[in-house]
C-alpha positions as protocol buffer text, in pm:
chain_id: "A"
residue {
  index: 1
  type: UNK
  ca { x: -862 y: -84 z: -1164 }
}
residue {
  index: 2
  type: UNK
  ca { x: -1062 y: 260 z: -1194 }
}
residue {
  index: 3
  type: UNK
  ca { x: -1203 y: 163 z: -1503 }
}
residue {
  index: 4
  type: UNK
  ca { x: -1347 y: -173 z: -1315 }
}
residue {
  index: 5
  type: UNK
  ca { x: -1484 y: 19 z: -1045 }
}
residue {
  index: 6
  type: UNK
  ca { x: -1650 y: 262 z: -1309 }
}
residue {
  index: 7
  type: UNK
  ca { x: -1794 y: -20 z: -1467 }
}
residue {
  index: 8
  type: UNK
  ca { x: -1936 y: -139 z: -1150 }
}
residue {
  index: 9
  type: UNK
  ca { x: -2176 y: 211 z: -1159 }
}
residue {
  index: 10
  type: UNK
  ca { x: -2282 y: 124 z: -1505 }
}
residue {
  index: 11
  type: UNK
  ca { x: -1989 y: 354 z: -1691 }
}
residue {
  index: 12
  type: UNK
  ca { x: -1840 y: 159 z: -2040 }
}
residue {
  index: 13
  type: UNK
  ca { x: -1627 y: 384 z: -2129 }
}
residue {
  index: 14
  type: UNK
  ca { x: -1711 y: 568 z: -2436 }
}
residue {
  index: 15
  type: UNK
  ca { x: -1451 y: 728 z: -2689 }
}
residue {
  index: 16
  type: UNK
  ca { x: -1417 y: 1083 z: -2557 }
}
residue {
  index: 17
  type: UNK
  ca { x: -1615 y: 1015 z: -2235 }
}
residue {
  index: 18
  type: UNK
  ca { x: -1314 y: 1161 z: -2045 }
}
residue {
  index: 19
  type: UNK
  ca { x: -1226 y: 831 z: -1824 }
}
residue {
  index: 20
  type: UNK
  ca { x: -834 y: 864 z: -1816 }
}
residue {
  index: 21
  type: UNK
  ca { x: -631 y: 612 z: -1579 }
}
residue {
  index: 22
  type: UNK
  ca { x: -271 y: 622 z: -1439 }
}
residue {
  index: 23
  type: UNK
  ca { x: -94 y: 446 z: -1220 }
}
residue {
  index: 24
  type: UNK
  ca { x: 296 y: 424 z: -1141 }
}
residue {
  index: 25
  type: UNK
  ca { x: 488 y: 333 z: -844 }
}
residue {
  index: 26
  type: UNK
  ca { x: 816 y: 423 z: -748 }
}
residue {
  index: 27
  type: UNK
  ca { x: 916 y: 226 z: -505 }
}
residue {
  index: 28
  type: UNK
  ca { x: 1149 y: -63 z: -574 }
}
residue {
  index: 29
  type: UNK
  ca { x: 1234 y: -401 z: -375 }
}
residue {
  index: 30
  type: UNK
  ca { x: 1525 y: -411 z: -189 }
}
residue {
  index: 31
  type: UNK
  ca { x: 1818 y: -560 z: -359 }
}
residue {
  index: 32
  type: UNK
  ca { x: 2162 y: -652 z: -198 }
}
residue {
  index: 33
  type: UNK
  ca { x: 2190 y: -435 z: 110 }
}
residue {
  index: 34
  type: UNK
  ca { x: 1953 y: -72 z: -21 }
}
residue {
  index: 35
  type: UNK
  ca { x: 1720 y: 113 z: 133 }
}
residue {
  index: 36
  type: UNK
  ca { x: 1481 y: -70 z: 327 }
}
residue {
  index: 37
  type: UNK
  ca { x: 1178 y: 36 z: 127 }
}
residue {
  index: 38
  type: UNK
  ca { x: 812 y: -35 z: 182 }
}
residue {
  index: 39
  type: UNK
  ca { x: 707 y: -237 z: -139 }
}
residue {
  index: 40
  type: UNK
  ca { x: 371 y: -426 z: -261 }
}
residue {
  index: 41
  type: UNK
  ca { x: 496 y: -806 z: -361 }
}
residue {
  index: 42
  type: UNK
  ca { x: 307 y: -980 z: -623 }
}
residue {
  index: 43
  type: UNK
  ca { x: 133 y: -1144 z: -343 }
}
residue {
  index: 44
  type: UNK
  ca { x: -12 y: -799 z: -239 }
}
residue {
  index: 45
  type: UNK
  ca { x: -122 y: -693 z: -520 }
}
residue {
  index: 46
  type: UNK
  ca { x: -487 y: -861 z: -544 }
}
residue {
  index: 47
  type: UNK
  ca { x: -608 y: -653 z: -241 }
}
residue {
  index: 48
  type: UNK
  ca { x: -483 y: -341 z: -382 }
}
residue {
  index: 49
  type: UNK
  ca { x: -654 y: -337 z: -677 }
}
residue {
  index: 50
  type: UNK
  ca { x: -975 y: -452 z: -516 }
}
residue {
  index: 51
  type: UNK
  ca { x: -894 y: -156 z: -253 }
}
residue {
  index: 52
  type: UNK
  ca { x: -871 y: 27 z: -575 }
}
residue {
  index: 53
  type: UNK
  ca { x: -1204 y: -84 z: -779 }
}
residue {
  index: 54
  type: UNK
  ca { x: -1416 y: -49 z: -418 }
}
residue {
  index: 55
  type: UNK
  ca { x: -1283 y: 330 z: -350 }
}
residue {
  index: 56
  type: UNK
  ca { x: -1346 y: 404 z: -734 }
}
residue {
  index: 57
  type: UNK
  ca { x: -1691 y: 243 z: -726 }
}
residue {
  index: 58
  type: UNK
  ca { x: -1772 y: 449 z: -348 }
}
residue {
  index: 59
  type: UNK
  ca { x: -1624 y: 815 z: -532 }
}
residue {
  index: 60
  type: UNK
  ca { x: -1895 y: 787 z: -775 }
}
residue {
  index: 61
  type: UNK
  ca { x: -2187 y: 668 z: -597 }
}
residue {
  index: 62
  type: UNK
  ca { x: -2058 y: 931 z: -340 }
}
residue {
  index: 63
  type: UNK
  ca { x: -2075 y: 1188 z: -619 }
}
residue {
  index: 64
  type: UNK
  ca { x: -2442 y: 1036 z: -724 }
}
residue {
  index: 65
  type: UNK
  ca { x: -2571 y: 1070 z: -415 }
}
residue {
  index: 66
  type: UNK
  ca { x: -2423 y: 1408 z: -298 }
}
residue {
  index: 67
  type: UNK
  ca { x: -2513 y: 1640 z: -613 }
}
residue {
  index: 68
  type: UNK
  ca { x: -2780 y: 1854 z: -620 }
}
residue {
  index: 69
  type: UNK
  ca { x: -2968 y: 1964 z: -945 }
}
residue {
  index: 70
  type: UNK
  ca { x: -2759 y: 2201 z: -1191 }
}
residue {
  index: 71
  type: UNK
  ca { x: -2887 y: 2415 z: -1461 }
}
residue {
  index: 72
  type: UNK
  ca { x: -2626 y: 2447 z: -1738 }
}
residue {
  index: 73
  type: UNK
  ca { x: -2546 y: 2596 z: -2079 }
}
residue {
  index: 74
  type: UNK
  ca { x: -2922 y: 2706 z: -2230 }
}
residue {
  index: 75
  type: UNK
  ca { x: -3095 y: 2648 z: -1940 }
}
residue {
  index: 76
  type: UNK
  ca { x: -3040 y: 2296 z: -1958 }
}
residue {
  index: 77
  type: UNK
  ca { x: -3185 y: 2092 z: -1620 }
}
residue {
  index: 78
  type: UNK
  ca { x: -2982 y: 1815 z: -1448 }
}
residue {
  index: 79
  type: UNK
  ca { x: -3211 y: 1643 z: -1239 }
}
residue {
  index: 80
  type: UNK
  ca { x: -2989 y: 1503 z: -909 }
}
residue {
  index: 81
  type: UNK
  ca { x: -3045 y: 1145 z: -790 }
}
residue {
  index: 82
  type: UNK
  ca { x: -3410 y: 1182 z: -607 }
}
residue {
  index: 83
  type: UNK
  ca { x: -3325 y: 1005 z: -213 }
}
residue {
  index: 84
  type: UNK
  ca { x: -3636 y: 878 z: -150 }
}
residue {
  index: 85
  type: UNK
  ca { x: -3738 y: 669 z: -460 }
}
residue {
  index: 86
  type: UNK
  ca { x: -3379 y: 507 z: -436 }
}
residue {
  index: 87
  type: UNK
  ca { x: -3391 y: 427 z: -72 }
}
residue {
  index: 88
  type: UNK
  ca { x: -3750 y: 284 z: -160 }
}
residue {
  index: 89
  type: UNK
  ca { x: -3566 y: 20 z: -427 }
}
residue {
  index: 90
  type: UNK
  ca { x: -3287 y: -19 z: -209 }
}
residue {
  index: 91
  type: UNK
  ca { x: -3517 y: -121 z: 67 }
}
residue {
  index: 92
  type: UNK
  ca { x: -3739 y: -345 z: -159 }
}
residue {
  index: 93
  type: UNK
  ca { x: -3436 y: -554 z: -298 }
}
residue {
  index: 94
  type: UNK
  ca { x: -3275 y: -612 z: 96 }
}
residue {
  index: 95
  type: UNK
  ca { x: -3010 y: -357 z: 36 }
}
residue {
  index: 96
  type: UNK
  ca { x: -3033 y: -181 z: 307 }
}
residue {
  index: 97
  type: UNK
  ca { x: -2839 y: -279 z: 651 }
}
């Protein structure tokens, strides 16, 4: 579900571009008298993996929109996401609430 909310920021996922997913559970239904365990049925699972792709797609426009320009290796400039011009589009397309 990561990857879907990457794609949702415009990511696809390159060969080497670092996007790694995991995702295990260990919780188990209750069978014949156990533990009385908390488990996500087959039912639930829809609305956790759109919980999932929405909090993936929020971390990185989060990110976007929290970082601040970095010179790196060579004096390399990256340029962070300029506020103004975006809340200008966002504004223009109805985006805003």
């Amino acid at each position: 579900m990561c990857g879907l909310g990457l794609a949702r920021t415009g990511s696809v996922a390159h060969h080497g571009s670092g996007e790694i997913f995991l995702a295990f559970s260990t919780a188990t239904p209750r069978r014949g008298g156990g533990a009385d365990r908390p488990c996500v049925t087959d039912d639930g699972l829809d609305e956790l993996f759109q919980a999932a792709v929405e909090a993936t797609e929020e971390a990185v426009v989060n990110a976007l929109w929290g970082a601040v320009d970095t010179t790196g290796r060579d004096g390399r400039l990256a340029r962070a996401l300029p506020h103004e011009p975006v809340l200008e589009l966002l504004a223009r397309h109805g985006r805003l609430r």
